[in-house]
C-alpha positions in Angstrom: 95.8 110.8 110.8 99.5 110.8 111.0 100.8 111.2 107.8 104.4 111.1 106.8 105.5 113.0 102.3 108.7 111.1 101.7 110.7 114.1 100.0 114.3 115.5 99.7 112.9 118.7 98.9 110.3 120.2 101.6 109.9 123.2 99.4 109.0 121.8 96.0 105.1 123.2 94.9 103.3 119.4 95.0 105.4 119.1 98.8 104.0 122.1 100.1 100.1 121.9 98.7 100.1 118.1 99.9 101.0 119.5 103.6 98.8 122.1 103.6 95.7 120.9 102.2 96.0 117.4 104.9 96.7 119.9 107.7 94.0 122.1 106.9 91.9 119.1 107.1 93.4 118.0 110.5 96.0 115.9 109.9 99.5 115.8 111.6 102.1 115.8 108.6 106.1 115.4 109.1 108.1 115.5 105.7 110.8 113.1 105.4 114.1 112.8 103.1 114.3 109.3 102.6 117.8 109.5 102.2 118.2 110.3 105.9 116.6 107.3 106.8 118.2 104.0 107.5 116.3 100.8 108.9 116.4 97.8 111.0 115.4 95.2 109.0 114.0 92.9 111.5 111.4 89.8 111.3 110.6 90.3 114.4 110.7 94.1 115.1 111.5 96.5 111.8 112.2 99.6 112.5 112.9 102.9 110.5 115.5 106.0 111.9 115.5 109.3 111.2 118.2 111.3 112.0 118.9 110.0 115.3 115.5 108.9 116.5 113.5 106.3 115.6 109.8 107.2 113.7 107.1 106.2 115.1 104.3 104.9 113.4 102.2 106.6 110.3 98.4 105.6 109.2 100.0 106.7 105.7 103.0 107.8 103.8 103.1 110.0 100.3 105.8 109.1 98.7 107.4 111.7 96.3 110.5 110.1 95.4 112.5 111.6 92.6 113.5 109.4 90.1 117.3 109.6 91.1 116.6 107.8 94.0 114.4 105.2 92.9 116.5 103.0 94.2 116.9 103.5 98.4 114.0 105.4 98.3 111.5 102.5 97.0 113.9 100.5 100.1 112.5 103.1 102.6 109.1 103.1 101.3 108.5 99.2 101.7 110.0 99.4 105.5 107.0 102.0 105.9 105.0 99.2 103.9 106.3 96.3 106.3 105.5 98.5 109.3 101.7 98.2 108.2 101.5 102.4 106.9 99.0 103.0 103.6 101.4 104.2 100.8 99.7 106.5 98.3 101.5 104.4 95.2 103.3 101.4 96.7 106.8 100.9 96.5 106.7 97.6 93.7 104.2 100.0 91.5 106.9 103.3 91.5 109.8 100.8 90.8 108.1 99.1 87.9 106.6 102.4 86.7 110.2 103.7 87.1 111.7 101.1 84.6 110.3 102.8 81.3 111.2 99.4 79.2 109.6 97.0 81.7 106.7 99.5 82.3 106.4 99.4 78.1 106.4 95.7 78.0 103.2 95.6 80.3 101.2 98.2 78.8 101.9 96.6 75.5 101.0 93.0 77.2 97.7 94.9 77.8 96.9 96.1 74.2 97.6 99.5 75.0 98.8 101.4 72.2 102.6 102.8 72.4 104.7 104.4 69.6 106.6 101.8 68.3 109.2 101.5 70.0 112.8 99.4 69.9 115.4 98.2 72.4 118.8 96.5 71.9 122.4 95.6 73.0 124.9 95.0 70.3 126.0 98.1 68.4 125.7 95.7 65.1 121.6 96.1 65.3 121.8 99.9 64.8 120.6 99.8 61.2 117.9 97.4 62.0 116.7 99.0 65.2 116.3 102.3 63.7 114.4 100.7 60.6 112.5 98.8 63.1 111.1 102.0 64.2 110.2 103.2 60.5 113.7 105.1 60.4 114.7 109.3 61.0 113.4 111.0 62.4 113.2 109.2 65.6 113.8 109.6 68.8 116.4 107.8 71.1 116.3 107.9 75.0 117.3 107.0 78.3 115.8 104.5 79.9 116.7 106.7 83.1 116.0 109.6 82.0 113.2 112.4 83.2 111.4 115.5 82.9 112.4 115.2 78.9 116.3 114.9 80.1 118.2 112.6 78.0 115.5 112.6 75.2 117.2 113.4 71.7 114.9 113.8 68.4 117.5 112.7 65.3 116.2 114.0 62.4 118.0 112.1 60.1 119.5 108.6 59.9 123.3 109.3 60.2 122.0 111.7 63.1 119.9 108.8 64.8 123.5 106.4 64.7 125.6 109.3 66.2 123.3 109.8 69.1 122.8 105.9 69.5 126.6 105.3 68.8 127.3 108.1 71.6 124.9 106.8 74.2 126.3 103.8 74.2 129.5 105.2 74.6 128.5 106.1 77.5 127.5 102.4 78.9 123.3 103.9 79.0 120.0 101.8 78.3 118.5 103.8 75.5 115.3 103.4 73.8 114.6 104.3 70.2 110.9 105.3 69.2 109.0 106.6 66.1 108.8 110.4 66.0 104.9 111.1 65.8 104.9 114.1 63.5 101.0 114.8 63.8 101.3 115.5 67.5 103.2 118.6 66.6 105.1 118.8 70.2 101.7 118.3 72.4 100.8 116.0 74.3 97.9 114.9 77.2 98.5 114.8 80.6 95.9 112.5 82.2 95.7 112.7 86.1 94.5 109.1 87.4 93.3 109.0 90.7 91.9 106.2 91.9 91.0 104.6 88.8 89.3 108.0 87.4 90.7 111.0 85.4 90.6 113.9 87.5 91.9 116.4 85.2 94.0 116.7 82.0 95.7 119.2 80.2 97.3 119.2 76.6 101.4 120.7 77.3 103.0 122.6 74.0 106.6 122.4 73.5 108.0 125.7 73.1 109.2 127.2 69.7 111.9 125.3 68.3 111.2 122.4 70.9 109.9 119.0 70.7 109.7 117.9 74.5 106.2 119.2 75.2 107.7 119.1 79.6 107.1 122.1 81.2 110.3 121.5 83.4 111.5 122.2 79.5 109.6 125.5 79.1 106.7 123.9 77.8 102.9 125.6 78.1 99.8 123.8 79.8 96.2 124.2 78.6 93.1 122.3 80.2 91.8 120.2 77.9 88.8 117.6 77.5 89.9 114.2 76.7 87.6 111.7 74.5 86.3 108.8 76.0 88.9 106.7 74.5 91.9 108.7 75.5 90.4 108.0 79.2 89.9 104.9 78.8 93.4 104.2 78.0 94.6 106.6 80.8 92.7 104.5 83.5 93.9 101.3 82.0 97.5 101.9 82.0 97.6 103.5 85.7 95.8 99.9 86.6 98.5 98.2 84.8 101.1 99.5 86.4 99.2 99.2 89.6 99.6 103.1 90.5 96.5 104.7 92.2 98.0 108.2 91.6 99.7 108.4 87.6 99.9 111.0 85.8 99.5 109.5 82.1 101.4 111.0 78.9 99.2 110.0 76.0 100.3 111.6 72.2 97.4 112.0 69.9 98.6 110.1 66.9 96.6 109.7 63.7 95.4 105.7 64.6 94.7 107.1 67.6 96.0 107.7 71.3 99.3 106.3 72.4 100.8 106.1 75.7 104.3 107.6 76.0 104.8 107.9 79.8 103.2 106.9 83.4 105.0 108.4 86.0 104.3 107.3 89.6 105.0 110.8 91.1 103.0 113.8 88.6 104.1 117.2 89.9 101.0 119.4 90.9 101.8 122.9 90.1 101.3 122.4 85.8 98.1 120.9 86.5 96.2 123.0 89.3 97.1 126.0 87.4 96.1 124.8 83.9 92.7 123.7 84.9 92.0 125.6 88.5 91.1 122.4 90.4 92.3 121.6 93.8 94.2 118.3 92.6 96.0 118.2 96.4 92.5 118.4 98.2 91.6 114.7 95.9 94.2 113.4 96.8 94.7 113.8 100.7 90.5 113.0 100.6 91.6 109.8 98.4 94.6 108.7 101.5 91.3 109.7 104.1 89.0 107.0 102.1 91.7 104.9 102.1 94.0 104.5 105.5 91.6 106.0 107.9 92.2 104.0 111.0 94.0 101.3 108.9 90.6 100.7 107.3 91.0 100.2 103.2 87.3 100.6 102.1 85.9 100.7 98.4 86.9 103.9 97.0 83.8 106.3 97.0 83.7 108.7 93.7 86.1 111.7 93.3 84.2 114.6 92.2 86.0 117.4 90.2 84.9 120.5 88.4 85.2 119.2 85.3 
């Protein structure tokens, strides 16, 4: 197959085991910034350029678009879409996924357990939003935000207005949410493929930390998950409609809670937690898939686990 990673950095870990692992198994692979890309938005004849020269056409596309360019990157993912290529994730799914309040609102339209969690406008709710949540400590953050950037934890109520007071200042979406105490900075990575848990690992913040990201010097363990805990994973990927989510669930006392799906999990924390080949499932999952523009029934995904 031809396959085309949509990435604006070539030499990221999850970039280079995607190529290598689909051209060890015999497929042509070109990575793409999608920011270099601009399109002819045509009824009759769409096209996509690439740095002078138009592309031609891909059996699939892998898109691993950061979250600071949701935006024209999702654009350039559904011209791929509208030129007939399989996307691993499709374009709607990463935008909705990307949109942490929407993406709430339908896991929470499902059942699935959340920390409770609070959203408003007017500064004159900030008493009753944080009471909302069960008061300090809480935590407040950007509805932008990533890799635990622009997540504060306010340990105290006159804290928790300053930080909401501040963000707001600043003209940013913020969400406020219950502090989970019992989860003790951990938290469970669940990697969905295909409607199954591959893999999962527990993350520990670091001393003195409460972001359990290991972009924020966090520390990955494999782990096994209870049957409820994948149960939940599998369910919110399908809500979301991702085939490839990595799931954040917290272990609370009344049991798991989703914090997170994110459309595009890095690789690297969870092939060298748990030693499986995470890259190989997923260019065997694209195979399955787009091979010859064929979508069959997805055939089990066997892991070590």
């Amino acid at each position: 197959m031809n396959i085309v990673i949509l990435s604006c950095d070539s030499t990221l870990y999850s970039c280079r085991r995607l190529r290598a692992v689909a051209e060890r198994r015999g497929h042509r692979v070109e990575v793409i910034d999608p920011l270099s890309c601009y399109m002819n938005i045509n009824p009759a004849a769409p096209t996509i350029h690439y740095r002078g020269r138009q592309l031609a056409c891909y059996d699939a596309v892998i898109p691993r678009i950061g979250s600071a360019i949701t935006f024209y990157g999702s654009a350039v993912l559904r011209q791929f879409e509208l030129l007939g290529c399989y996307s691993l994730n499709e374009s709607a799914a990463i935008t909705r996924a990307r949109d942490k309040l929407h993406s709430l609102q339908l896991l929470a339209r499902q059942g699935i357990d959340l920390p409770i969690t609070g959203f408003a406008h007017s500064p004159d709710d900030t008493g009753d939003l944080i009471e909302l949540v069960g008061g300090a400590p809480l935590v407040v953050k950007l509805v932008e935000g990533t890799q635990g950037i622009g997540v504060v934890l306010a340990e105290t109520r006159q804290a928790a207005e300053s930080v909401i007071d501040a963000f707001r200042g600043l003209k940013a979406h913020i969400l406020v949410q219950e502090y989970v105490r019992e989860a003790q900075g951990r938290d469970i990575r669940c990697l969905v493929i295909g409607g199954q848990v591959v893999a999962a690992i527990e993350r520990q913040a670091k001393a003195g930390e409460f972001r359990s990201n290991l972009h924020r010097g966090g520390t990955a363990r494999k782990v096994s998950i209870t049957a409820q805990e994948r149960t939940v994973a599998i369910k919110a990927a399908a809500t979301l409609g991702l085939d490839i989510a990595g799931v954040d669930i917290l272990r609370a006392d009344r049991g798991p809670l989703v914090m997170e799906v994110n459309a595009s999990p890095g690789l690297e924390g969870i092939e060298t937690a748990t030693g499986l080949d995470i890259a190989e499932m997923m260019i065997a999952y694209i195979e399955q898939r787009a091979a010859r523009g064929v979508y069959p029934e997805m055939a089990p995904i066997t892991s070590k686990k």
